[in-house]
C-alpha beads as a LAMMPS data file, in Angstrom:
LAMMPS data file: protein, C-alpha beads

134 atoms
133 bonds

1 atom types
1 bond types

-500.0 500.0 xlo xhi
-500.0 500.0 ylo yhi
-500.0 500.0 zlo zhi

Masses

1 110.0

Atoms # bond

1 1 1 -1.185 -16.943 -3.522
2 1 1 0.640 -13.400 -3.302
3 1 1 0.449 -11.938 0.055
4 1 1 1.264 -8.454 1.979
5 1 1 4.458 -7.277 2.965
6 1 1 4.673 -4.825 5.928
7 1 1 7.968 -3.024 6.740
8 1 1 9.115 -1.551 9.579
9 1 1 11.202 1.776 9.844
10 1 1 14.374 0.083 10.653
11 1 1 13.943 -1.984 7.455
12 1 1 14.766 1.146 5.938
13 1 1 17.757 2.057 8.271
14 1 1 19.576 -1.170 6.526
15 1 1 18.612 -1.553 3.293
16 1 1 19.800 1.501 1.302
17 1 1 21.566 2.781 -1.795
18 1 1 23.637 5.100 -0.975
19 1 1 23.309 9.124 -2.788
20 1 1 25.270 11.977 -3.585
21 1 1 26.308 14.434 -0.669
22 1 1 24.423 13.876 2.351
23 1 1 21.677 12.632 0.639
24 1 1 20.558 8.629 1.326
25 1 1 18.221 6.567 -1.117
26 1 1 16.420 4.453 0.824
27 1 1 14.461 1.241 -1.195
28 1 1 12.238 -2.077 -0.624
29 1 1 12.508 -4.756 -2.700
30 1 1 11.322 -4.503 -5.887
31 1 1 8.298 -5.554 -7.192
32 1 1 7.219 -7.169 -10.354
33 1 1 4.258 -5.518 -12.069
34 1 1 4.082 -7.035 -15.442
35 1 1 1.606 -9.722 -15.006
36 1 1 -0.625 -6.568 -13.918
37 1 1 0.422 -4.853 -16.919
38 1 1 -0.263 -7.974 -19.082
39 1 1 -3.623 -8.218 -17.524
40 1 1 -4.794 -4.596 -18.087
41 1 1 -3.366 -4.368 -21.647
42 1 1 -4.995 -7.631 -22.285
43 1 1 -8.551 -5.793 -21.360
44 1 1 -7.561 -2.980 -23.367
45 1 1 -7.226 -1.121 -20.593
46 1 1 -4.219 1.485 -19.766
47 1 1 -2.191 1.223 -16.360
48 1 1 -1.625 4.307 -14.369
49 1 1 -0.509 5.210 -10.642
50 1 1 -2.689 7.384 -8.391
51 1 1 -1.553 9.201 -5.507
52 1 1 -4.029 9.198 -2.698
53 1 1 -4.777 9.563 1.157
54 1 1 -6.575 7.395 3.446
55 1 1 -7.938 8.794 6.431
56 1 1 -9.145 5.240 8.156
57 1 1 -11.096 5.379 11.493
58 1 1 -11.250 2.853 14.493
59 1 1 -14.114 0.260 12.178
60 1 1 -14.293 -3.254 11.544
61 1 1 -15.411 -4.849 8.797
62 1 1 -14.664 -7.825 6.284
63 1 1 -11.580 -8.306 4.633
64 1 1 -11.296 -7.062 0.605
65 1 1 -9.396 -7.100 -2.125
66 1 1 -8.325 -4.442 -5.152
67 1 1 -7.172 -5.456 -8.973
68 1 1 -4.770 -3.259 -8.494
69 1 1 -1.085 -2.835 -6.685
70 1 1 -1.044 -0.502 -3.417
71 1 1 1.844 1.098 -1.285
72 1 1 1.308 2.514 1.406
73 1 1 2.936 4.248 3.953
74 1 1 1.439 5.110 7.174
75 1 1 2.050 8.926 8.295
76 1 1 0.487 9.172 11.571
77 1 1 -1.699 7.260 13.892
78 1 1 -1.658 3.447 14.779
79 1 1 -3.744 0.528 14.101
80 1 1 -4.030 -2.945 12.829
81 1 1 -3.298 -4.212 9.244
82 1 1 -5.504 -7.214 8.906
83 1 1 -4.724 -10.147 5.973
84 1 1 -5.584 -13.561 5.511
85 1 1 -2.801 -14.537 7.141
86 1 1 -3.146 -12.800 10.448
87 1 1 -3.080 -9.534 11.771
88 1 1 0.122 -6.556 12.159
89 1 1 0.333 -4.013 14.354
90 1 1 1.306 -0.588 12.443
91 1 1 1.901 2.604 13.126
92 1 1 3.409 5.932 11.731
93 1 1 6.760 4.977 9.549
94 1 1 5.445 1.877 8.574
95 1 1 5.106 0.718 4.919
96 1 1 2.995 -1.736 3.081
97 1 1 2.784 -3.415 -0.282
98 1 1 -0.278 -4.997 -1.067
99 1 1 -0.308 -7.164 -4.145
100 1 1 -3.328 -7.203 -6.593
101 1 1 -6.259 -9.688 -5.499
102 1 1 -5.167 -9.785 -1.728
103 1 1 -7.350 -10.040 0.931
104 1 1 -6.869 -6.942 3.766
105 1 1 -8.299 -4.185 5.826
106 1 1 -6.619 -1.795 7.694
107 1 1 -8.209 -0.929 11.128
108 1 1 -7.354 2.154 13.324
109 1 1 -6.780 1.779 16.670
110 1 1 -9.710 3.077 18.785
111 1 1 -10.867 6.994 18.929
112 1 1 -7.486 7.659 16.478
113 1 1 -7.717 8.184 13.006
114 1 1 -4.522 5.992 10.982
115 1 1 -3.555 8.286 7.834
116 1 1 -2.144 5.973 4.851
117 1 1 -0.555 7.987 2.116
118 1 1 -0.897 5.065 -0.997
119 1 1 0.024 5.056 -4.419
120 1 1 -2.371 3.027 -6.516
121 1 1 -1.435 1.229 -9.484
122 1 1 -4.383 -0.365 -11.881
123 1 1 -6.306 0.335 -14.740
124 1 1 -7.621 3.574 -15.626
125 1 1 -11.040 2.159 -15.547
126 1 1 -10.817 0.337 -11.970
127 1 1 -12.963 2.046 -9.528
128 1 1 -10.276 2.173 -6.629
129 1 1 -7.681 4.025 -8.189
130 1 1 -10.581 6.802 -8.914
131 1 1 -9.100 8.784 -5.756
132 1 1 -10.104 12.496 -5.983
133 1 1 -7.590 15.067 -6.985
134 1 1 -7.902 18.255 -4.788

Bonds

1 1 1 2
2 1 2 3
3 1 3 4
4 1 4 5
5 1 5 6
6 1 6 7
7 1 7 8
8 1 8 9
9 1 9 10
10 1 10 11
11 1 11 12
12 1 12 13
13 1 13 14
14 1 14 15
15 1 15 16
16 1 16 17
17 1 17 18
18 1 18 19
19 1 19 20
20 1 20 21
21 1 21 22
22 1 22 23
23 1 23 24
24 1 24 25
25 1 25 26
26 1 26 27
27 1 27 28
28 1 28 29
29 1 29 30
30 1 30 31
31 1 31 32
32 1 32 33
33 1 33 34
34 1 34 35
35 1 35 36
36 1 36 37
37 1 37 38
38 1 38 39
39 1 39 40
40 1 40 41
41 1 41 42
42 1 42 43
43 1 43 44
44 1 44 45
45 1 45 46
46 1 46 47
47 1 47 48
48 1 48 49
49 1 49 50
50 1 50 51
51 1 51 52
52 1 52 53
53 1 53 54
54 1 54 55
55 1 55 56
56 1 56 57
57 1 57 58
58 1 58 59
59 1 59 60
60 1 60 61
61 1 61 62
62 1 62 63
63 1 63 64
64 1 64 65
65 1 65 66
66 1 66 67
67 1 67 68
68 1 68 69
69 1 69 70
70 1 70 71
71 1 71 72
72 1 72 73
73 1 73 74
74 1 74 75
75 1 75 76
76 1 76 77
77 1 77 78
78 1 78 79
79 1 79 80
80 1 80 81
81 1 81 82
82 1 82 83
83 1 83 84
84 1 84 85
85 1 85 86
86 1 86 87
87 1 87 88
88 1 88 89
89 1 89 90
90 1 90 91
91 1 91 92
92 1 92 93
93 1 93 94
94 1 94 95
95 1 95 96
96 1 96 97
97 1 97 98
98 1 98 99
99 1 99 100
100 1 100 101
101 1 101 102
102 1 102 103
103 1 103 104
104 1 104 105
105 1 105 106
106 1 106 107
107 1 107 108
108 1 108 109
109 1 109 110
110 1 110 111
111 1 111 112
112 1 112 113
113 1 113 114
114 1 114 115
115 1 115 116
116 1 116 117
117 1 117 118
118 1 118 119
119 1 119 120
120 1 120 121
121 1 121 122
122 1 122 123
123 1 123 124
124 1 124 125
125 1 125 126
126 1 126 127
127 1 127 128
128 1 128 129
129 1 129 130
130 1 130 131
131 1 131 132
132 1 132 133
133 1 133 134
């Protein structure tokens, strides 16, 4: 079973290609998306990314899963990332990848609100990547 990767900001400070200039191109490992590809062309289906915000508030609830891929950054506020696995403090700086069919919630820490900026990769028909465009 695939799980969730969580990266700190000083992942970032050592793992980097370097640019042109003064300019730094920072990566995470890659990840493999064709078996979601196969899968959603295999339904017919077409694969796109959405960009989207989350805006989660201190909650609790039950752990869920998406068909789709999701990275996410966190751009302000602090909170728990919660798998099967166990749980991860995060905060602002930190980024996530969360494979398709994973089990997670993300849970701010109490009276903040945690803001995830995600890009969502799935079908064009899957529900979750239906994030509104402003």
């Amino acid at each position: 079973m695939m799980q969730c990767f969580v990266f700190k900001p000083d992942y970032l400070a050592t793992h980097y290609h370097a640019g042109s200039g003064d300019a730094q191109c920072f990566y995470l490992p890659p990840f493999n998306i064709s078996e979601l590809h196969s899968a959603i062309a295999k339904d017919g289906g077409r694969m796109i990314a959405r960009h989207g915000r989350i805006e989660v508030t201190s909650q609790d609830d039950e752990l869920h899963a998406h068909p789709g891929l999701t990275f996410v950054t966190i751009v302000a506020g602090s909170g728990v990332f919660r798998t099967a696995e166990g749980d991860h403090k995060v905060r602002a700086g930190d980024k996530l990848i969360i494979p398709p069919n994973v089990l997670h919630l993300s849970v701010a820490d109490t009276h903040t609100t945690m803001i995830e900026d995600i890009v969502y990769i799935g079908a064009e028909y899957d529900v979750q990547s239906m994030v509104p465009f402003v």
